[in-house]
mmCIF file of the N, C-alpha and C atoms, coordinates in Angstrom:
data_MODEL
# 
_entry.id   MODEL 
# 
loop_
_atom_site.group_PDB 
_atom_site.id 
_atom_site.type_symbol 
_atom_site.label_atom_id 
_atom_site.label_alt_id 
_atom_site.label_comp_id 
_atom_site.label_asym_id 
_atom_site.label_entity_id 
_atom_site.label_seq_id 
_atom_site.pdbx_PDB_ins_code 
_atom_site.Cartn_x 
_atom_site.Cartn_y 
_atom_site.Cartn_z 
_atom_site.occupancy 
_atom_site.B_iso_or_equiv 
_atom_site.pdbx_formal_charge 
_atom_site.auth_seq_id 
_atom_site.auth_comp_id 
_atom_site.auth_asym_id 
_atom_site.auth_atom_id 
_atom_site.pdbx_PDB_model_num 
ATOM 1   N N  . UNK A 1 1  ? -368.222 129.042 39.423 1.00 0.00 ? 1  UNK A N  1 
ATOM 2   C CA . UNK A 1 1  ? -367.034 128.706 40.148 1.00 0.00 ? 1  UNK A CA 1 
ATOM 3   C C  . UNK A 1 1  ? -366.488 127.408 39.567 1.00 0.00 ? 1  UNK A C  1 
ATOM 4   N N  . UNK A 1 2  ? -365.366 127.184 39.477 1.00 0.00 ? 2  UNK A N  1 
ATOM 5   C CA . UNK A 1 2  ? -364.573 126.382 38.420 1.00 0.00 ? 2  UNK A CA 1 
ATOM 6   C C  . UNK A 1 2  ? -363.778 125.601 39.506 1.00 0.00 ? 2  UNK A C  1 
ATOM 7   N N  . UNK A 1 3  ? -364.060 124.315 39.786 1.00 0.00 ? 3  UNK A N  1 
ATOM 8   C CA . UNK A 1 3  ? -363.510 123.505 40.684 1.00 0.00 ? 3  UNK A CA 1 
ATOM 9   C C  . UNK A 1 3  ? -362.093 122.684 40.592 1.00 0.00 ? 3  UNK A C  1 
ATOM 10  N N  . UNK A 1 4  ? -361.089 122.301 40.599 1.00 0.00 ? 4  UNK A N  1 
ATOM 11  C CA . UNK A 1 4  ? -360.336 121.415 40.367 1.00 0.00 ? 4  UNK A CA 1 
ATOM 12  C C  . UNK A 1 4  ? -360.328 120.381 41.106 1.00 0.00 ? 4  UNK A C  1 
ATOM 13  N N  . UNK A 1 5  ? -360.345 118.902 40.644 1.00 0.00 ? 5  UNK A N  1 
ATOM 14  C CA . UNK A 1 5  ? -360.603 117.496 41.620 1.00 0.00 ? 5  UNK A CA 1 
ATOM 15  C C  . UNK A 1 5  ? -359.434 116.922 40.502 1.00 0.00 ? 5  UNK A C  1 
ATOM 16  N N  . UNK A 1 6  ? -358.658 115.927 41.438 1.00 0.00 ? 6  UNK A N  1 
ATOM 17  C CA . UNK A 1 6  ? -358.040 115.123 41.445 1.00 0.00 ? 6  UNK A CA 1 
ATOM 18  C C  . UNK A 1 6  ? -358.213 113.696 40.481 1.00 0.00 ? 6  UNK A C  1 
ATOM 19  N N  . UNK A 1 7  ? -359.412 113.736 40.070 1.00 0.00 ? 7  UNK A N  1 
ATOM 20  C CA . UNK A 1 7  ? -359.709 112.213 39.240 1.00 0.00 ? 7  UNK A CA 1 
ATOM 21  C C  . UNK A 1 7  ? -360.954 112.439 39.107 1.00 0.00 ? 7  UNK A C  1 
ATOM 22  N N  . UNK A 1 8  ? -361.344 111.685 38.132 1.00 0.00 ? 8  UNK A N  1 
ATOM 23  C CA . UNK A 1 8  ? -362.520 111.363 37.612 1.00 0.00 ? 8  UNK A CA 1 
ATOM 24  C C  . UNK A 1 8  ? -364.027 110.696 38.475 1.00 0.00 ? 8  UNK A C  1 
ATOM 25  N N  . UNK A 1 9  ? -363.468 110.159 39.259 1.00 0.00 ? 9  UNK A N  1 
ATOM 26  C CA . UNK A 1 9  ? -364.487 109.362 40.368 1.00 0.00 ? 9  UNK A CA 1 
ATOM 27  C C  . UNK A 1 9  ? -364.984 110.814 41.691 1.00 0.00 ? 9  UNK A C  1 
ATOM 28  N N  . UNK A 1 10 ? -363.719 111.486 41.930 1.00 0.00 ? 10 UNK A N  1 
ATOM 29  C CA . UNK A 1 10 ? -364.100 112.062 42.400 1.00 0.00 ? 10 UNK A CA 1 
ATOM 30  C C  . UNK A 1 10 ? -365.105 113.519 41.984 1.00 0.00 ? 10 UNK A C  1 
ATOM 31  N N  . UNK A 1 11 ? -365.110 113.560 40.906 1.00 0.00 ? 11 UNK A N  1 
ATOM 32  C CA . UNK A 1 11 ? -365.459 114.743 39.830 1.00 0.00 ? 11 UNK A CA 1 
ATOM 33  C C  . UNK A 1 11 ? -367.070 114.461 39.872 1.00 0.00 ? 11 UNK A C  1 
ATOM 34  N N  . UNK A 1 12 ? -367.421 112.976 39.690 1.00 0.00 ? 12 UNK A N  1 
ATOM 35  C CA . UNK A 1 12 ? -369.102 112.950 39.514 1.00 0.00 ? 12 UNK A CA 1 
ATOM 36  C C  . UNK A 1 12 ? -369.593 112.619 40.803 1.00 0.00 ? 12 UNK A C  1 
ATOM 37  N N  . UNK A 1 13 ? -368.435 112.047 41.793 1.00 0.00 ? 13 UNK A N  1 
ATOM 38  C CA . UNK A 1 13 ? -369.542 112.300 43.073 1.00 0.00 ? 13 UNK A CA 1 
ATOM 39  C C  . UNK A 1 13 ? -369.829 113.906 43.441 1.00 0.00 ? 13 UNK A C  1 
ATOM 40  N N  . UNK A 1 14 ? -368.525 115.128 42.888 1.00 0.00 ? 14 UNK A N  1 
ATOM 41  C CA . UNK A 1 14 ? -368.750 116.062 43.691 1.00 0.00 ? 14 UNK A CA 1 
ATOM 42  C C  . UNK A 1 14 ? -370.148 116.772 42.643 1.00 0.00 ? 14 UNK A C  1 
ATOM 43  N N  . UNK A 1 15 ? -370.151 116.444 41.310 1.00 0.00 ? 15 UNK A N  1 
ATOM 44  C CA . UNK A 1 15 ? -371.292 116.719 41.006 1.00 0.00 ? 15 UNK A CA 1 
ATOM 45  C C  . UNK A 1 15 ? -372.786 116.801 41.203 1.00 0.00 ? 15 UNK A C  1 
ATOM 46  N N  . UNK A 1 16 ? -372.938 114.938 41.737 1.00 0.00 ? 16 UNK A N  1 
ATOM 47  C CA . UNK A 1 16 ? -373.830 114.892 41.788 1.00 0.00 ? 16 UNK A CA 1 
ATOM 48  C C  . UNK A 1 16 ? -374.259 115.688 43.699 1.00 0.00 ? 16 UNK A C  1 
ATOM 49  N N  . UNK A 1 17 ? -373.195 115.756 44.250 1.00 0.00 ? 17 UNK A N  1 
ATOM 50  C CA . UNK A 1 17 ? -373.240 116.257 45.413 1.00 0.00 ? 17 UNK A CA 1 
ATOM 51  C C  . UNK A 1 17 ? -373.607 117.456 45.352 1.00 0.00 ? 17 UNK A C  1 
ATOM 52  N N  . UNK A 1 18 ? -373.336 118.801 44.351 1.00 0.00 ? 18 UNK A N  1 
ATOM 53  C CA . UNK A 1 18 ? -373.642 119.905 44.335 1.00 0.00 ? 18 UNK A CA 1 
ATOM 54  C C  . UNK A 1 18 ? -374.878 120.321 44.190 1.00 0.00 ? 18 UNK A C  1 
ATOM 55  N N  . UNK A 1 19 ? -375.328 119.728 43.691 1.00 0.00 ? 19 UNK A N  1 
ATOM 56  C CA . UNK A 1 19 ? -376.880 119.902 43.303 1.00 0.00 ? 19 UNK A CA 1 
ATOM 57  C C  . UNK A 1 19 ? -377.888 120.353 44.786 1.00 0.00 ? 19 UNK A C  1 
ATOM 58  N N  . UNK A 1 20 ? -377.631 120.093 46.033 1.00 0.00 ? 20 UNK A N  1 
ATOM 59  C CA . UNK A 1 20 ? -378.144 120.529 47.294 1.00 0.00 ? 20 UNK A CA 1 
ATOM 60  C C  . UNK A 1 20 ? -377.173 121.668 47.187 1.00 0.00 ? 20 UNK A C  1 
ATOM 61  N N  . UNK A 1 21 ? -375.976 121.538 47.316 1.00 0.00 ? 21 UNK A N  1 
ATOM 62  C CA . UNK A 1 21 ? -375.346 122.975 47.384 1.00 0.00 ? 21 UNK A CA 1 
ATOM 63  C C  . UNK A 1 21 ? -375.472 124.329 46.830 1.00 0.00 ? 21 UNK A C  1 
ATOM 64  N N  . UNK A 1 22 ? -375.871 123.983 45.627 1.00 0.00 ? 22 UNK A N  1 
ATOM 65  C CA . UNK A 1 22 ? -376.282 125.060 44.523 1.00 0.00 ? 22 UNK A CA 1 
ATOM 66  C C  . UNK A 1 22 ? -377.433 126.118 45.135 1.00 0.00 ? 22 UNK A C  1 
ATOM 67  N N  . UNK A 1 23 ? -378.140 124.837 45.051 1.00 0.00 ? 23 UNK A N  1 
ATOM 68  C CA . UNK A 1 23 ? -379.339 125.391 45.551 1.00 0.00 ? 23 UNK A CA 1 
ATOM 69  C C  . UNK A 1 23 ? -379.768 125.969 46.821 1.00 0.00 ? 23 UNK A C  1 
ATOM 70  N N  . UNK A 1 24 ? -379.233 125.341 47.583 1.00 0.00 ? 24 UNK A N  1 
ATOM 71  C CA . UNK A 1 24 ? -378.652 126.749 49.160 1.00 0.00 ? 24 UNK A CA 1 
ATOM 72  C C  . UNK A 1 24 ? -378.622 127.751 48.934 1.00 0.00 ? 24 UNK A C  1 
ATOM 73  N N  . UNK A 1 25 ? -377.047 127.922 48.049 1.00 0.00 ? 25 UNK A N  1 
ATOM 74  C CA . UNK A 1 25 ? -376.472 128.956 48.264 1.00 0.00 ? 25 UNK A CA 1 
ATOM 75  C C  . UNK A 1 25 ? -377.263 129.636 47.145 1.00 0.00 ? 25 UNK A C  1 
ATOM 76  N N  . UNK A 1 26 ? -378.097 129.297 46.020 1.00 0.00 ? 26 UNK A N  1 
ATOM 77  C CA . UNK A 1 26 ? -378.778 130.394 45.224 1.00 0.00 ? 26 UNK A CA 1 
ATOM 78  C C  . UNK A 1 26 ? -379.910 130.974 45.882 1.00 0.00 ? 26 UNK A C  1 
ATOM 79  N N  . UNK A 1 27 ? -380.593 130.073 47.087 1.00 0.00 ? 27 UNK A N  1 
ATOM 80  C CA . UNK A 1 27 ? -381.024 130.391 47.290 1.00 0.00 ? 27 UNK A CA 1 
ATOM 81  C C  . UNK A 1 27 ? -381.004 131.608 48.299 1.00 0.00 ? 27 UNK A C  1 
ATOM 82  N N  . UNK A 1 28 ? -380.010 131.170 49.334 1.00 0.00 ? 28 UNK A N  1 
ATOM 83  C CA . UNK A 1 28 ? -379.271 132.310 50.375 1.00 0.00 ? 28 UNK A CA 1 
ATOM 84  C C  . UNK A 1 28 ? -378.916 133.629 49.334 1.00 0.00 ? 28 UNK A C  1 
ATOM 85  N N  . UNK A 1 29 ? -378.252 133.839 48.565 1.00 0.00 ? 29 UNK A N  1 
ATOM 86  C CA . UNK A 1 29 ? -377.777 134.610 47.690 1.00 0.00 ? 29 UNK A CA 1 
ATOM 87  C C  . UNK A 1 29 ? -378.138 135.326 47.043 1.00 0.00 ? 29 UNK A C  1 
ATOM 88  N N  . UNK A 1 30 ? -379.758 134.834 46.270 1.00 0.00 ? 30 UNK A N  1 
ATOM 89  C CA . UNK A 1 30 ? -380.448 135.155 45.486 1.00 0.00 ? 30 UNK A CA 1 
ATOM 90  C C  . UNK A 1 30 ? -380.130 135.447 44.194 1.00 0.00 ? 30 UNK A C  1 
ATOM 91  N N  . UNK A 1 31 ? -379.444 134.414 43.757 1.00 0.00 ? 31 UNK A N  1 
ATOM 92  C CA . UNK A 1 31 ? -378.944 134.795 42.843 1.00 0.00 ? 31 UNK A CA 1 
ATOM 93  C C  . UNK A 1 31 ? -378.867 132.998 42.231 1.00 0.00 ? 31 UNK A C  1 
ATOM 94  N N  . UNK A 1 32 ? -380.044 133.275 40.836 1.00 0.00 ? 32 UNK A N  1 
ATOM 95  C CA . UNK A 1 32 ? -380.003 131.595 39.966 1.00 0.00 ? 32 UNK A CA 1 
ATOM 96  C C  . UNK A 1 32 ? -378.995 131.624 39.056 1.00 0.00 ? 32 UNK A C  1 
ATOM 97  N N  . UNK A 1 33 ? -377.979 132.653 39.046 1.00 0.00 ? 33 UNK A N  1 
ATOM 98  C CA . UNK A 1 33 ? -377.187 131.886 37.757 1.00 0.00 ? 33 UNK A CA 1 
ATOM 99  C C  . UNK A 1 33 ? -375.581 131.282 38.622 1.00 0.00 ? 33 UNK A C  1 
ATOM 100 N N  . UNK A 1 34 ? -375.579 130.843 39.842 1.00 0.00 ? 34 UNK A N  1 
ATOM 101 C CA . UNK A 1 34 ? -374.756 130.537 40.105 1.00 0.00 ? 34 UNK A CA 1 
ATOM 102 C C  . UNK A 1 34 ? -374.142 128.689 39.781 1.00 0.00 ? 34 UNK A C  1 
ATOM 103 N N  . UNK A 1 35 ? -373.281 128.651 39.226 1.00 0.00 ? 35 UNK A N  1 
ATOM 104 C CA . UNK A 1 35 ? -372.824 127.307 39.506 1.00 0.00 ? 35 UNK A CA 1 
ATOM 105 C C  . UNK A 1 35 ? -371.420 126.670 39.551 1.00 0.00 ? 35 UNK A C  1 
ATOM 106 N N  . UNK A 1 36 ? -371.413 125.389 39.469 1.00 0.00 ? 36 UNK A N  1 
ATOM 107 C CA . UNK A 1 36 ? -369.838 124.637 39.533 1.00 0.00 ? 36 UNK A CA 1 
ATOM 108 C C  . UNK A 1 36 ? -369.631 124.382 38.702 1.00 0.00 ? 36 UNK A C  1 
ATOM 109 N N  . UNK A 1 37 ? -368.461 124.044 37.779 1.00 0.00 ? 37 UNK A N  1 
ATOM 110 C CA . UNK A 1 37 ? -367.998 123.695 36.883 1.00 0.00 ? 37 UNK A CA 1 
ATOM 111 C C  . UNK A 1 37 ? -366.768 122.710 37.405 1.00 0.00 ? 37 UNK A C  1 
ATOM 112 N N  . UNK A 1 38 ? -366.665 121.681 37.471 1.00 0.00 ? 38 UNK A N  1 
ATOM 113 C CA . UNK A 1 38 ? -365.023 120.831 37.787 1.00 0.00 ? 38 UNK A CA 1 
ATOM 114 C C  . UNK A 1 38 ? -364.743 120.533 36.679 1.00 0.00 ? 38 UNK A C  1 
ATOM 115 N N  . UNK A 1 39 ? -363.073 120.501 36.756 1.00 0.00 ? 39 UNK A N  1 
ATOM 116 C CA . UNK A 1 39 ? -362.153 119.913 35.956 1.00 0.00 ? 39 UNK A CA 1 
ATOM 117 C C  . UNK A 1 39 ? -360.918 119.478 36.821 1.00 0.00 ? 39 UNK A C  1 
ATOM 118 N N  . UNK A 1 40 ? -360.535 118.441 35.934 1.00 0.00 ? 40 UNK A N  1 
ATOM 119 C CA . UNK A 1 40 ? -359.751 117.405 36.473 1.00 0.00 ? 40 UNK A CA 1 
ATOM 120 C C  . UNK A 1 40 ? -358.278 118.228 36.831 1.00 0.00 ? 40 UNK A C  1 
ATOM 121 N N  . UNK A 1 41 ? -357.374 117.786 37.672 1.00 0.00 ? 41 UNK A N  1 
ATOM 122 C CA . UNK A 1 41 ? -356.124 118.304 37.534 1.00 0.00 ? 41 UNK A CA 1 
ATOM 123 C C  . UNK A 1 41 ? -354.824 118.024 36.676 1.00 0.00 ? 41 UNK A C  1 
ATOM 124 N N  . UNK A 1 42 ? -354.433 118.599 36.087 1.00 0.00 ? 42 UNK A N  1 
ATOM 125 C CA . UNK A 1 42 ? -353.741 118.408 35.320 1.00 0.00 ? 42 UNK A CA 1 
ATOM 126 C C  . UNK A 1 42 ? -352.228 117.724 36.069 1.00 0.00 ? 42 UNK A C  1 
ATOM 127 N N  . UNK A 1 43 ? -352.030 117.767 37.503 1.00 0.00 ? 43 UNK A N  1 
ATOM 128 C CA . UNK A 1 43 ? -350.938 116.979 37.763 1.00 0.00 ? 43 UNK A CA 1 
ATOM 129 C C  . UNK A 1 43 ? -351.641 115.527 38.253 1.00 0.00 ? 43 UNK A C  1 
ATOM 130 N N  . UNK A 1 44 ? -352.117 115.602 38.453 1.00 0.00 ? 44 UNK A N  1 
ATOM 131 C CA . UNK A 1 44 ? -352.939 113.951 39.356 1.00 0.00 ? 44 UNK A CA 1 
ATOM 132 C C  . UNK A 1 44 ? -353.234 113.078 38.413 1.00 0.00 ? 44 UNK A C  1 
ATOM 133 N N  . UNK A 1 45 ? -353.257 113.263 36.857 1.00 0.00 ? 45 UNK A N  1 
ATOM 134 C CA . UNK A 1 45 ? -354.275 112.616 36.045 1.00 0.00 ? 45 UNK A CA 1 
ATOM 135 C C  . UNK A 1 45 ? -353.002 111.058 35.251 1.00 0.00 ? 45 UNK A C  1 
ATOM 136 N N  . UNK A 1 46 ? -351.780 111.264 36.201 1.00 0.00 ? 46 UNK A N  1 
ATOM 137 C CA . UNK A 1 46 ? -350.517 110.764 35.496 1.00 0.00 ? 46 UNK A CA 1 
ATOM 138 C C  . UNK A 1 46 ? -350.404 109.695 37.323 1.00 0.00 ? 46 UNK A C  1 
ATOM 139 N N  . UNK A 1 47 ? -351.227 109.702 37.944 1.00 0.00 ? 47 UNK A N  1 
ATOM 140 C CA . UNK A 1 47 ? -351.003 109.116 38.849 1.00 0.00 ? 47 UNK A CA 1 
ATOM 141 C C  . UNK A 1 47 ? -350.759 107.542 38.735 1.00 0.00 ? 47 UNK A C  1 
ATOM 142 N N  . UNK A 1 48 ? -349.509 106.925 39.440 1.00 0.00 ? 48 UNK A N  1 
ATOM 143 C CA . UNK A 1 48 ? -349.720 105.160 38.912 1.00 0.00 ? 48 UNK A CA 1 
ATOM 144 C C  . UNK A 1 48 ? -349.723 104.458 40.735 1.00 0.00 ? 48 UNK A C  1 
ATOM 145 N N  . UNK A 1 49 ? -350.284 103.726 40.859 1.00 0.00 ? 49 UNK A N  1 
ATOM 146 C CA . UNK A 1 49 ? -350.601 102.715 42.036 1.00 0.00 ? 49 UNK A CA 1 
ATOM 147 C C  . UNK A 1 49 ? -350.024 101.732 42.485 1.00 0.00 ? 49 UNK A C  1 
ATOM 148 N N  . UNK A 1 50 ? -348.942 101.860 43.273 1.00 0.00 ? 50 UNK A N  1 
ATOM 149 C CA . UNK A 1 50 ? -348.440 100.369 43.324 1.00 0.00 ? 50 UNK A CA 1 
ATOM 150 C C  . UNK A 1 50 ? -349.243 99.086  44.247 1.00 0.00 ? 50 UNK A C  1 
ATOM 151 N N  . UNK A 1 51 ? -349.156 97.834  43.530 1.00 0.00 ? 51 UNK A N  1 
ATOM 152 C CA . UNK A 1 51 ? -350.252 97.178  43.994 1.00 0.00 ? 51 UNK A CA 1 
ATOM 153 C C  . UNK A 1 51 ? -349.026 95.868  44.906 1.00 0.00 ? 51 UNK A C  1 
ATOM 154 N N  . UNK A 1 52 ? -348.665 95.456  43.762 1.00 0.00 ? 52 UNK A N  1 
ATOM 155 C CA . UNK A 1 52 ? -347.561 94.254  43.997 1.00 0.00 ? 52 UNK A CA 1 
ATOM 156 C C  . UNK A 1 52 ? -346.453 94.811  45.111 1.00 0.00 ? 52 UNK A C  1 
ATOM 157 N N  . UNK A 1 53 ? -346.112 94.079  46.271 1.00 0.00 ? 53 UNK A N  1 
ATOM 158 C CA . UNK A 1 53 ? -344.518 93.931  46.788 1.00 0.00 ? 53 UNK A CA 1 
ATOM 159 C C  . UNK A 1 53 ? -343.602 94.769  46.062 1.00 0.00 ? 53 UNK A C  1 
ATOM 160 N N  . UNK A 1 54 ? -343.376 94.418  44.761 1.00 0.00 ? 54 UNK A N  1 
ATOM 161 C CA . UNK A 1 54 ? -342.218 94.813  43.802 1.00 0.00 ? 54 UNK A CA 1 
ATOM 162 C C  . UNK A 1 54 ? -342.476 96.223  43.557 1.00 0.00 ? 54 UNK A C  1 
ATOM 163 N N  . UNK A 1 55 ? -343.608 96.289  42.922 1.00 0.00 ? 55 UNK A N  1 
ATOM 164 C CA . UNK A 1 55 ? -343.633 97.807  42.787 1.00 0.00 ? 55 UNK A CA 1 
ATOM 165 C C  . UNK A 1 55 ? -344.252 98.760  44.111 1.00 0.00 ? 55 UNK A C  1 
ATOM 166 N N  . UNK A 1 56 ? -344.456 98.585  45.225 1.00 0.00 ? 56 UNK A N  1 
ATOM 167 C CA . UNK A 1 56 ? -344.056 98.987  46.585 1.00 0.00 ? 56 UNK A CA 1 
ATOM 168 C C  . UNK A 1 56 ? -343.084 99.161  46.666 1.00 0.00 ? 56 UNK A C  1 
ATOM 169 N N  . UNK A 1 57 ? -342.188 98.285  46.552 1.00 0.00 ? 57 UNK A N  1 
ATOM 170 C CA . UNK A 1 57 ? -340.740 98.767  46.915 1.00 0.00 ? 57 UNK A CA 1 
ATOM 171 C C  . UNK A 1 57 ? -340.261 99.414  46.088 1.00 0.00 ? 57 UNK A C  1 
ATOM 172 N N  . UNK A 1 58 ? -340.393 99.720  44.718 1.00 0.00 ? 58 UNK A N  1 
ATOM 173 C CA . UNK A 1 58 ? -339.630 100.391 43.681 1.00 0.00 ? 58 UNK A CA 1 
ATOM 174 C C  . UNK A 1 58 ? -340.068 101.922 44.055 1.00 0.00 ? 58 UNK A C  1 
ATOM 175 N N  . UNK A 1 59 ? -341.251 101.754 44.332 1.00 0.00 ? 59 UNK A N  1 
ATOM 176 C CA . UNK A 1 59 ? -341.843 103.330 44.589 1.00 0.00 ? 59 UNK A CA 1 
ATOM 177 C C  . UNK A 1 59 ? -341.059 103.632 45.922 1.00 0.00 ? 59 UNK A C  1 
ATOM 178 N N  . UNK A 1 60 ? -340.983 102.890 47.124 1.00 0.00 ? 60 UNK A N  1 
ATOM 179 C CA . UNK A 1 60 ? -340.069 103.108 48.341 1.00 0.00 ? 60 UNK A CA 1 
ATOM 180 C C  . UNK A 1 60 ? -338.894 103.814 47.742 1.00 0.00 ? 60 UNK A C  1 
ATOM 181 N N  . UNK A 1 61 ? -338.228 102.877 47.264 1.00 0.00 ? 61 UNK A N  1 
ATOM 182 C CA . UNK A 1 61 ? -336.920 103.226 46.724 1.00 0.00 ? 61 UNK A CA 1 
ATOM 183 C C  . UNK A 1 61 ? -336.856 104.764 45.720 1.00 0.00 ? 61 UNK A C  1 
ATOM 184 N N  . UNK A 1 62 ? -337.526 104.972 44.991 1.00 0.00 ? 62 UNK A N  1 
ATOM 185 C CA . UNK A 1 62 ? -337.447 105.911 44.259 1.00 0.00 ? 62 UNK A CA 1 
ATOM 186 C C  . UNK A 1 62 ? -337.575 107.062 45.438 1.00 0.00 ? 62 UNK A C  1 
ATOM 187 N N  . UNK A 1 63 ? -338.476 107.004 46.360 1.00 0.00 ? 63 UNK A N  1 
ATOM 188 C CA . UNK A 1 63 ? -338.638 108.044 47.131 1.00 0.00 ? 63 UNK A CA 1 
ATOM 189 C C  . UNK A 1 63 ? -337.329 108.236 48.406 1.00 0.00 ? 63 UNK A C  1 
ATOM 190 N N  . UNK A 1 64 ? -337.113 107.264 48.538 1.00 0.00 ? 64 UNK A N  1 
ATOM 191 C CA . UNK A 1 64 ? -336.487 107.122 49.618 1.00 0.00 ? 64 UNK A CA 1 
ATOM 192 C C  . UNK A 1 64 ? -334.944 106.157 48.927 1.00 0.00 ? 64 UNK A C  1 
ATOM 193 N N  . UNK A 1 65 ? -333.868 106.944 48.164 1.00 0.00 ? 65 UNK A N  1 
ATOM 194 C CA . UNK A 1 65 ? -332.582 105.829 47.849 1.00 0.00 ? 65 UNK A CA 1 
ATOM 195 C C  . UNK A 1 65 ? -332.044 105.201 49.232 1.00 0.00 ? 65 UNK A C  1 
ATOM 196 N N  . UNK A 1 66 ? -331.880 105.494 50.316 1.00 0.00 ? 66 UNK A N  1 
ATOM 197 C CA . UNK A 1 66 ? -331.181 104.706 51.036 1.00 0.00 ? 66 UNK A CA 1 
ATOM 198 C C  . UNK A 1 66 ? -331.719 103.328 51.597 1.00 0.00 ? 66 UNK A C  1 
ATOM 199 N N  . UNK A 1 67 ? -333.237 102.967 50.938 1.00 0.00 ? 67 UNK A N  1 
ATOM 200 C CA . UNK A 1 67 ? -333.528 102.433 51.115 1.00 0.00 ? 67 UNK A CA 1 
ATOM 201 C C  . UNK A 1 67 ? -332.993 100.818 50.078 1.00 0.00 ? 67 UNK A C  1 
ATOM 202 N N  . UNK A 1 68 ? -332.679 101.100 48.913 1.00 0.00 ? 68 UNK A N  1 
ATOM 203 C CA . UNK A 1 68 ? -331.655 100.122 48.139 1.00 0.00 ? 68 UNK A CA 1 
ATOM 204 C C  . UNK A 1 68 ? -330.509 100.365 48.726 1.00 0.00 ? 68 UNK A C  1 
ATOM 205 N N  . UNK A 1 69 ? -329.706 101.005 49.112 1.00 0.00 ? 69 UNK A N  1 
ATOM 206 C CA . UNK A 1 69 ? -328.382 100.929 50.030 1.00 0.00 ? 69 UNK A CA 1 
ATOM 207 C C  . UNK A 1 69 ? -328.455 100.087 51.433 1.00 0.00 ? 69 UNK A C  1 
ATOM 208 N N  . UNK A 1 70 ? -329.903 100.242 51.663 1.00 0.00 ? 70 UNK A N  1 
ATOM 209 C CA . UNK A 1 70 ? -329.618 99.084  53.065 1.00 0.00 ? 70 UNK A CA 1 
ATOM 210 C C  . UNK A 1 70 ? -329.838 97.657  52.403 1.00 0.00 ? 70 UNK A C  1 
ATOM 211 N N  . UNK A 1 71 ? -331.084 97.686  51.463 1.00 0.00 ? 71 UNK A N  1 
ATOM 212 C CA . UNK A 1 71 ? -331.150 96.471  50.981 1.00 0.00 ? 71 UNK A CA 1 
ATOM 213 C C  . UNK A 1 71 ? -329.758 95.567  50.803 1.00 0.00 ? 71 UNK A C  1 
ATOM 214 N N  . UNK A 1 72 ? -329.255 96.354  50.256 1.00 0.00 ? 72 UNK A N  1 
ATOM 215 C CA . UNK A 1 72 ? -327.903 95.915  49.312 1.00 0.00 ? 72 UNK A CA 1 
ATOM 216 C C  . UNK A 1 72 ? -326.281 95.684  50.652 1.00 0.00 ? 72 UNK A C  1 
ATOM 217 N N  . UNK A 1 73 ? -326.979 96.556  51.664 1.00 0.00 ? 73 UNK A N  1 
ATOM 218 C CA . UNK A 1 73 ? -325.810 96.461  52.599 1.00 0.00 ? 73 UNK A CA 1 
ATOM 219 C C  . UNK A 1 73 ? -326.416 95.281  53.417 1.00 0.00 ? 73 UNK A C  1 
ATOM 220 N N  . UNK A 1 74 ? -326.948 94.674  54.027 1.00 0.00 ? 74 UNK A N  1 
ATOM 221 C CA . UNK A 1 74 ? -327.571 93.171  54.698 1.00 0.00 ? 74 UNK A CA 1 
ATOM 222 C C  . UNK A 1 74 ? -327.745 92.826  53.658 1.00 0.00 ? 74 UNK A C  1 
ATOM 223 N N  . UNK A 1 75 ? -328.058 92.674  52.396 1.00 0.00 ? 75 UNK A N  1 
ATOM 224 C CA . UNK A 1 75 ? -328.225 91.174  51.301 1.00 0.00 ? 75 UNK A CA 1 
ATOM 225 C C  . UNK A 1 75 ? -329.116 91.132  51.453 1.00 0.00 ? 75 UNK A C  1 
ATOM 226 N N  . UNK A 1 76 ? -330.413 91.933  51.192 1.00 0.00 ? 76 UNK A N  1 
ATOM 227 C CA . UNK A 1 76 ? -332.229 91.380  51.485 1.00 0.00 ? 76 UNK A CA 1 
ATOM 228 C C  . UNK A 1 76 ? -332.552 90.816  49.945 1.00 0.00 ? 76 UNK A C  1 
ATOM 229 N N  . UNK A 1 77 ? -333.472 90.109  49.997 1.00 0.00 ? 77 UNK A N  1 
ATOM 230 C CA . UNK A 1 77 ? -334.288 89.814  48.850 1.00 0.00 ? 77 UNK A CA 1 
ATOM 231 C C  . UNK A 1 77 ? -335.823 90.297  49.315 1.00 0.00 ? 77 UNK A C  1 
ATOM 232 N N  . UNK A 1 78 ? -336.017 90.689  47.853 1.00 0.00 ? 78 UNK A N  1 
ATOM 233 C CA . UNK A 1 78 ? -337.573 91.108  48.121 1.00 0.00 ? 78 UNK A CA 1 
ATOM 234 C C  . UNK A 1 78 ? -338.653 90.464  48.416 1.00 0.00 ? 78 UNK A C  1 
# 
């Protein structure tokens, strides 16, 4: 079974996590050639974080434009 995870951090905890799972279910199953395989996702792997104020708000804004239209209509500074 061929998993898809979101990032890399999450990829070796679910690894090392499977290892009880495996073995359950091979055992319930009866069947030893079962296993996981993960790979990363191909949309998540482009993910960026905003950390700073500035790029908080740029990401706001990108998601949300009326949010530079209010800025800009009261005169805010960031």
């Amino acid at each position: 079974m061929t998993l898809e995870v979101p990032n890399d951090t999450i990829k070796k905890e679910l690894q090392m996590a499977s290892t009880d799972a495996l073995n359950f279910l091979r055992e319930r199953l009866s069947n030893d050639l079962l296993q996981f395989t993960f790979q990363l996702s191909k949309e998540s792997t482009a993910t960026e974080y905003a950390y700073t104020p500035e790029e908080k708000y740029q990401k706001l804004a990108e998601k949300y434009p009326q949010v530079e239209a209010l800025r800009k209509h009261f005169n805010l500074d960031l």
